[in-house]
C-alpha positions, -999 to 999 in steps of 0.1 A, spaced: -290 886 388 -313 857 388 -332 874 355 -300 879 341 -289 843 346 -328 833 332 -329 857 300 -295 843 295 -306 806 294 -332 816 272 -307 836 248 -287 804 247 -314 780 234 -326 805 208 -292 816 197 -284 773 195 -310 773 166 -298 801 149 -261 788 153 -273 754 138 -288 772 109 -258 797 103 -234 763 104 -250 751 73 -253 785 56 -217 790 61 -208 751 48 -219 759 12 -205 793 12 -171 781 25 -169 755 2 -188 771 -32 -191 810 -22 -228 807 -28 -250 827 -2 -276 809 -8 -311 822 6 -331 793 0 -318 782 29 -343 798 47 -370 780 28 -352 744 37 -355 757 73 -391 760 68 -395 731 50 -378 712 72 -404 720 103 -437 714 78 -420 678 72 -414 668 110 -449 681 121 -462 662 90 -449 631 99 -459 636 136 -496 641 122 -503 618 97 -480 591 109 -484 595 146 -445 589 149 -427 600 180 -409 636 183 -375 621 177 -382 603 145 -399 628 129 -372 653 132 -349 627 118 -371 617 89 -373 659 84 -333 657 80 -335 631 56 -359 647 36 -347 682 38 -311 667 28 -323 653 -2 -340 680 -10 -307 707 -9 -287 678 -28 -316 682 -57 -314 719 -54 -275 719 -59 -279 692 -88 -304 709 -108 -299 749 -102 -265 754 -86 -244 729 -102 -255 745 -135 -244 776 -129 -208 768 -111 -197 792 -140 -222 820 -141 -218 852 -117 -227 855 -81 -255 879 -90 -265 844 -109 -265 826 -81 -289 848 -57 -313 850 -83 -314 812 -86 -315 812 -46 -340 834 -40 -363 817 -66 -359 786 -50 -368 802 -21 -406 821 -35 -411 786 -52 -411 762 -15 -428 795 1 -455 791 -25 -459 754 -21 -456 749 12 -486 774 11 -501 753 -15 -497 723 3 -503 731 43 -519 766 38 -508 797 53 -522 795 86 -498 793 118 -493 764 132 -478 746 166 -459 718 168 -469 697 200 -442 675 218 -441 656 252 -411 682 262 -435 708 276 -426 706 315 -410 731 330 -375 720 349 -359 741 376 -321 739 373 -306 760 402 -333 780 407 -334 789 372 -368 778 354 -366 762 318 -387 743 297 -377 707 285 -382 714 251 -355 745 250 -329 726 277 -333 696 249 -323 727 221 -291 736 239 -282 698 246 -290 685 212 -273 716 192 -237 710 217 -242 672 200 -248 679 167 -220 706 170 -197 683 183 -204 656 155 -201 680 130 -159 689 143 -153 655 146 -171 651 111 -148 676 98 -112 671 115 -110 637 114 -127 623 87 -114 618 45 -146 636 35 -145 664 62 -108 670 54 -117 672 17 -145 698 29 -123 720 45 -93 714 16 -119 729 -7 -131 757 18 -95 770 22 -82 763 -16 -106 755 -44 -74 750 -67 -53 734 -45 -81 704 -39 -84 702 -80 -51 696 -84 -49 668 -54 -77 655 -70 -109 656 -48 -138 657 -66 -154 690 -66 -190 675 -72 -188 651 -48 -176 680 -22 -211 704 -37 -233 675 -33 -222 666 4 -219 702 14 -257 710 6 -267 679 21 -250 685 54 -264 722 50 -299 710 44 -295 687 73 -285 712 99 -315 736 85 -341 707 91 -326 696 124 -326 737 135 -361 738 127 -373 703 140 -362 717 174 -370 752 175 -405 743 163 -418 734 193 -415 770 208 -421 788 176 -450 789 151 -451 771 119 -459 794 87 -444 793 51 -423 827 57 -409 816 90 -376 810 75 -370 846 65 -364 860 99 -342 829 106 -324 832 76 -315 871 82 -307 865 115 -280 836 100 -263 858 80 -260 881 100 -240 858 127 -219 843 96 -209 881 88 -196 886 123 -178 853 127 -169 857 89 -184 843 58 -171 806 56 -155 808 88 -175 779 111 -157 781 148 -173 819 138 -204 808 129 -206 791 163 -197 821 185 -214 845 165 -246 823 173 -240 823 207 -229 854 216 
């Protein structure tokens, strides 16, 4: 029972990240039915820039991973401005070849840039806790506490917010939110940045216990659509418990 309770805890922080990631994949394909792949390479991104700034800048754990959000949500607002939004007309087939480009292009520089060798990301949360007899690292009990938070921002974010409610309006009725006038670029733009966001904050955390290399979000990003197919594509309380479970 006790290794059942122990692989379970351990389930739990991995399948957090993964939830965290399928959240944002879900977001922009709710809202602008793209699956968009590059997601992945944000993911990856995302951890390069936090280890980066750990490095160089000798910044703690906790502002690294929040400069990596920054960076990474600019970043998925560019890549919506200058391929996505272009092509809000063309077919989905379109849009997965734009995705999946912008996917081998960070691959390729983020190999250009760091190099393809793995790498570790070191943090202070490397003790191991005992929680009921149960034996956890800090780093994976601050992954389950950290995704529950952002989680919970994100449904407050959502329900009870103008901009969340516009989200959703567009997620369940494209036409509907034209014709009560939300603004459908506004919507794109603060979808992919929330989407990039989630990615960087998913890999900020999960870096820690993981290796760093430029095809690390592949496996991550598989994985992701995989939980948004069994919750259902768009659907985030799915996303959630298709993460988990």
């Amino acid at each position: 029972m006790e290794l059942f309770l122990q692989q379970l805890l351990n389930g739990l922080s991995t399948g957090s990240v993964y939830t965290l990631v399928a959240l944002g994949l879900t977001m922009v394909f709710g809202v602008l039915h793209i699956p968009n792949f590059a997601h992945g390479a944000f993911y990856m991104i995302g951890a390069y820039v936090a280890l980066t700034v750990m490095t160089i800048f000798g910044v703690h754990y906790w502002i690294a991973m929040f400069v990596s959000i920054l960076v990474i949500a600019m970043l998925a607002t560019l890549a919506e401005r200058l391929v996505y939004h272009p092509l809000r007309n063309a077919s989905p087939l379109q849009h997965m070849i734009a995705a999946v480009g912008i996917l081998l292009f960070l691959e390729a520089l983020a190999q250009v840039l760091w190099g393809a060798d793995y790498r570790r990301m070191e943090t202070s949360y490397d003790e191991v806790v005992n929680i009921f007899g149960l034996t956890v690292t800090e780093q994976r009990l601050l992954i389950l506490i950290a995704a529950v938070v952002i989680m919970t921002i994100l449904h407050w974010f959502l329900r009870k917010t103008m901009i969340g409610a516009a989200i959703i309006a567009m997620a369940q009725n494209r036409e509907g939110a034209y014709l009560v006038g939300i603004n459908a670029n506004v919507i794109a733009v603060l979808t992919f940045a929330i989407s990039g966001a989630m990615a960087a904050a998913a890999a900020s955390l999960a870096s820690p216990i993981t290796l760093i290399f430029p095809a690390m979000g592949n496996l991550v990003i598989m994985k992701a659509f995989v939980i948004i197919i069994i919750g259902g594509m768009g659907s985030i309380p799915g996303a959630i418990l298709g993460g988990i479970f």
